[in-house]
C-alpha positions in Angstrom: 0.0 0.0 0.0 1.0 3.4 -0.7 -0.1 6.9 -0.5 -1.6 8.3 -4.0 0.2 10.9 -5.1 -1.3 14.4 -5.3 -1.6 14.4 -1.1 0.5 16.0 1.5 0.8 16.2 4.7 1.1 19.4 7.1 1.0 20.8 10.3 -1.6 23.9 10.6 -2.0 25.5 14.2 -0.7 22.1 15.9 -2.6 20.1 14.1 -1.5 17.5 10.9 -3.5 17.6 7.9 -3.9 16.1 4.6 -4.8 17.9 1.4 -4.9 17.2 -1.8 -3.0 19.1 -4.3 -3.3 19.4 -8.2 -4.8 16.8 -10.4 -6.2 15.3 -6.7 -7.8 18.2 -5.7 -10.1 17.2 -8.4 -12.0 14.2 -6.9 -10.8 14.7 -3.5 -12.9 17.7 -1.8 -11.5 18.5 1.9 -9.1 17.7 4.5 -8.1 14.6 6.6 -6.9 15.6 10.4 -4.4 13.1 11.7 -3.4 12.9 15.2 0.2 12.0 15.7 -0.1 7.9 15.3 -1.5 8.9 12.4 0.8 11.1 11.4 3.2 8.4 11.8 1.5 5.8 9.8 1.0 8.4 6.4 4.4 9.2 6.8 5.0 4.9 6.5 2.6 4.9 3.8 4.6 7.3 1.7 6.7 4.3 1.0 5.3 1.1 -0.3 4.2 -0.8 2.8 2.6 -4.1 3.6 0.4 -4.3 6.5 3.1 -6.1 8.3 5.5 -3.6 7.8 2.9 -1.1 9.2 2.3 -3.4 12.0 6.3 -3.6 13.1 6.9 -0.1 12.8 3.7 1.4 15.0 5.3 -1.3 17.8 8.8 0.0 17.0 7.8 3.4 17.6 4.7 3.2 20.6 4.1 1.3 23.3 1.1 -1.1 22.1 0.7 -4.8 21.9 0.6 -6.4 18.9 -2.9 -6.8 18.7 -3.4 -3.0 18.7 -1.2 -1.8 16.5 -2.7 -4.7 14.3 -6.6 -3.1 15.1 -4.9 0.0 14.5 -4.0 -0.1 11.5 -6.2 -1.9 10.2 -8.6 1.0 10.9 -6.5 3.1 9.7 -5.7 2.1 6.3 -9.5 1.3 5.8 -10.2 4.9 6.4 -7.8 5.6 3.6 -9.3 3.0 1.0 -12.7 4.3 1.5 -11.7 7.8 0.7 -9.8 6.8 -2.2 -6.1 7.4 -1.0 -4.1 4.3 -1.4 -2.8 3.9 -4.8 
């Protein structure tokens, strides 16, 4: 899985947000608020990622179990597919 391209990532007054840019802005009307798990897990998903991968690198960087960072993303990347995101 991996972010489409024509989306980026900021921080506006302490918050992170995702907007699309371009060609994206086209079919993609509004912005995503991520808090900073999630901030974490776009940033992963800028590179090609398996859920695994995802997976190994929430539990290298929080302090979850297994099972959470499973749920977790799982949730997470769902989100993403139903708004169209993941290329």
């Amino acid at each position: 899985m991996k972010i489409k391209d024509g989306f980026m990532l900021r921080k506006v007054g302490g918050q992170y947000v995702v907007v699309a840019l371009g060609e994206a802005s086209r079919s993609f009307n509004g912005i995503i608020r991520l808090n900073e798990s999630g901030k974490f897990l776009w940033e992963q998903l800028s590179a090609d990622k398996t859920p695994e991968q995802l997976c190994a690198a929430l539990l290298g960087e929080y302090d979850v179990t297994p099972e959470q960072a499973q749920t977790d993303v799982a949730a997470f990347t769902e989100k993403l597919k139903k708004a169209a995101l993941l290329a």
